[in-house]
N, C-alpha and C positions, 0 to 999 in steps of 0.2 A: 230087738233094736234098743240102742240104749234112750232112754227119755231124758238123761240130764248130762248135759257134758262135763267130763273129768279134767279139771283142769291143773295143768301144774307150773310150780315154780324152780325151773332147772338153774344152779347154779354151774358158773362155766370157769373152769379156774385149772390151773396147772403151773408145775413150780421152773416151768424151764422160760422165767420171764429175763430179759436182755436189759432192758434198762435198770430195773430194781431186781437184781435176781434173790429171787425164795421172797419176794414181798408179803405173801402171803401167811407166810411163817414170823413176821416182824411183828411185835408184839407192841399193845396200845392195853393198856391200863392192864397188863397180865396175861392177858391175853391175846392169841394168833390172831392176823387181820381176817383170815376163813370166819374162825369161830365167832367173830363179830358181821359175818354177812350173812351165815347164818343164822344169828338171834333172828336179822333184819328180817330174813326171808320169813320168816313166821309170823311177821306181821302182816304178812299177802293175808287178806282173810279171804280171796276168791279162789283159793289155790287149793287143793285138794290133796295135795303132793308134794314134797320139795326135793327134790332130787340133786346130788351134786353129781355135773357131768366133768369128770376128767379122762387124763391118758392112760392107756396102760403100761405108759413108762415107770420103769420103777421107783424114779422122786417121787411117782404121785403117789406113790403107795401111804404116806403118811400123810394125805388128804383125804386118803377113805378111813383111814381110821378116825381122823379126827370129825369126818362126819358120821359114823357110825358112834364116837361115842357123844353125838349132841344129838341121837335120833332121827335123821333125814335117812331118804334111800342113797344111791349111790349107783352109776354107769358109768364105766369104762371103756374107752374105745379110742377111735387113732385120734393119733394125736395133733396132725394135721386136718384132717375130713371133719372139720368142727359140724357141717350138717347131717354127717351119716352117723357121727355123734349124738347129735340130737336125737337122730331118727332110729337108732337103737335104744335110747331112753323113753322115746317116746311109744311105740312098740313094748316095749319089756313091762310099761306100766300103766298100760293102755290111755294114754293121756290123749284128748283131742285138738285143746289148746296151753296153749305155753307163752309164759314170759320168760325172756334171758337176764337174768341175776348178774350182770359180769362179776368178777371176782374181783374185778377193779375198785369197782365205783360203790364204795365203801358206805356214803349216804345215800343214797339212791332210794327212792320217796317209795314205801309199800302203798301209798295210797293212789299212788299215779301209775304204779304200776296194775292197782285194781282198775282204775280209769281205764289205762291202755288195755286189758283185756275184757269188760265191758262194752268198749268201743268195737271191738272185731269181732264178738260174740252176736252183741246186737245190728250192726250193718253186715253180717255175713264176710267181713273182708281175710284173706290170705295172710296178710302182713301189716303190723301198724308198724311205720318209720317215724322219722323224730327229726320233728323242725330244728335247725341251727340253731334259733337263736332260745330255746331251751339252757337249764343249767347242765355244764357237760358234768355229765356224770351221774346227773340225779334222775334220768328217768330208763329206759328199757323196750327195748322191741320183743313185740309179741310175736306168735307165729302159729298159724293150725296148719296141724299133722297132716289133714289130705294134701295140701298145699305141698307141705316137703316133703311125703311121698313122690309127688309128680318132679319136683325138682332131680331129687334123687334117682329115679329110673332114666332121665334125661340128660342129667350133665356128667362132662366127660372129663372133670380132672378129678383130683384130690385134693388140692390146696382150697381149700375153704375158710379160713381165718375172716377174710372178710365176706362174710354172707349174706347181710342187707341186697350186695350186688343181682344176686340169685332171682331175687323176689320184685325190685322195682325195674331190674332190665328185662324180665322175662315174661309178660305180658300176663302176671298175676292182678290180684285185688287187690291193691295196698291204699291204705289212708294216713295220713297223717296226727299223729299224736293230736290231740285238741286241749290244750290245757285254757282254761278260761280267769286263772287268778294271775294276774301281772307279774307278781312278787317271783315265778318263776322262769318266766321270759327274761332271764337275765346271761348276759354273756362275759361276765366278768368276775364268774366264780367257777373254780374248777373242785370237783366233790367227787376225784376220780385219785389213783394213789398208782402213778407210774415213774414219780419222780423220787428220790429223798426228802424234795420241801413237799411237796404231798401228803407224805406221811406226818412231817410234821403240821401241818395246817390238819388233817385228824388230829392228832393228840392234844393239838391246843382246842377245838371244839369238845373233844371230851372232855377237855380241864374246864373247859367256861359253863360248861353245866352241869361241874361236878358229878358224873354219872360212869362206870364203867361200863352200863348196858347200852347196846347200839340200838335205844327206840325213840330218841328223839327224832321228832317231826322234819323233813325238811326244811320247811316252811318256817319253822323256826330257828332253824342256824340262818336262815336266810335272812331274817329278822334282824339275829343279832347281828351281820356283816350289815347290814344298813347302818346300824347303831356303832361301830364298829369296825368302819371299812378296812383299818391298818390288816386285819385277818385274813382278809385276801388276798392283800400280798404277798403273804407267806409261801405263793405256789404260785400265783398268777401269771410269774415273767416264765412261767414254761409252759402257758398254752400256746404260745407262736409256735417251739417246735412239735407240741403235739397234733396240731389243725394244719400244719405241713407235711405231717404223715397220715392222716387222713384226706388229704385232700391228694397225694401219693396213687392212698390206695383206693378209690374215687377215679383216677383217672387210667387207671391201667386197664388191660385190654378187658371187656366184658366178659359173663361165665360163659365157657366153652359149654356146650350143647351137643349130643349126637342128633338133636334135632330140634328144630325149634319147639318149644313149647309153646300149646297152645295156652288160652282162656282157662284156665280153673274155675270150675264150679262147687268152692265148699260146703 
């Protein structure tokens, strides 16, 4: 039996994006927006792993390469079924718990994502969720493998893109993110890159601290948009339509089931 849980950092990325299509491939100080989430994912220090999970469509093929040459592992799989996804990455490299990297959310805090898997390590819980008023972008849902095992043998689509659903409609363990420093309780910065001013409001943080490595602290751009506000304008007037598509996918019918799932016991 294993004595120490393996935990990893699955990155979730794929280039057939509708609003900024190939975002991922748009380059910030030289470099692909990938290759700057994965610098970030290496500063998970609780992660044992970092794995990038994409499709096996052939766009994504030039996202395994590019994590292959920055050192990470790499999973393929459908391209839709983002948890069976998961769940052949998580199987293939025997990981127990996980946090999800989106490939989005560009700043996205390694130190609150240690937080968020701490938290479900030490309360036992299924799933850590993420309070609204959170900066979008900057933090990450966990998730342990027994957990989406169960989900998996159980549910009865494929369309899994939105998967938080899975875990807080279906009578698992989930707790809420705990962040206890104010500075990130904020609802008026977006640190996520699905727009064009998106990208731009990146590029201008990596001009303001002079850096083309992606390890500045959240904590600290958050600083400087205090100092600063004009920066968050730069992307701000497109969170209305993005908190209108989450709230979309939010209301739509719950995860289809061949049968209810019970209580998990991680």
């Amino acid at each position: 039996m294993r004595m120490k849980n393996k935990i990893g950092c699955f990155i979730l990325s794929r280039m057939t994006s509708s609003r900024l299509p190939g975002k991922v491939l748009l380059e910030i100080k030289g470099k692909p927006v990938i290759q700057h989430i994965i610098e970030r994912a290496k500063l998970v220090s609780s992660a044992d792993i970092i794995v990038l999970c994409t499709s096996t469509e052939k766009s994504d093929d030039i996202l395994e390469l590019i994590a292959k040459e920055n050192g990470i592992e790499v999973f393929r799989g459908s391209l839709s079924d983002v948890l069976e996804r998961f769940l052949g990455a998580a199987q293939k490299f025997g990981v127990d718990y996980f946090v999800v990297y989106s490939g989005d959310n560009i700043f996205c805090d390694p130190e609150l994502m240690n937080l968020g898997l701490n938290q479900m390590i030490d309360n036992n819980l299924d799933f850590i969720n993420l309070p609204d008023d959170l900066v979008t972008g900057g933090v990450a849902y966990c998730i342990s493998t027994l957990s989406l095992e169960r989900i998996c043998q159980l549910k009865n689509d494929d369309d899994t893109e939105y998967y938080p659903k899975y875990f807080t409609r279906g009578g698992f363990k989930v707790g809420n993110l705990q962040v206890d420093d104010p500075i990130f309780h904020n609802t008026k910065v977006r640190a996520t890159i699905d727009y064009p001013e998106d990208l731009e409001f990146a590029k201008r943080i990596f001009d303001e601290f002079n850096t083309d490595i992606n390890n500045v602290p959240l904590k600290r751009i958050l600083e400087l948009i205090e100092q600063k506000p004009g920066i968050a304008k730069i992307n701000f007037f497109r969170q209305k339509d993005w908190s209108n598509r989450q709230k979309i996918q939010k209301k739509k019918t719950g995860p289809k089931w061949s049968r209810s799932p019970a209580t998990t016991h991680s």
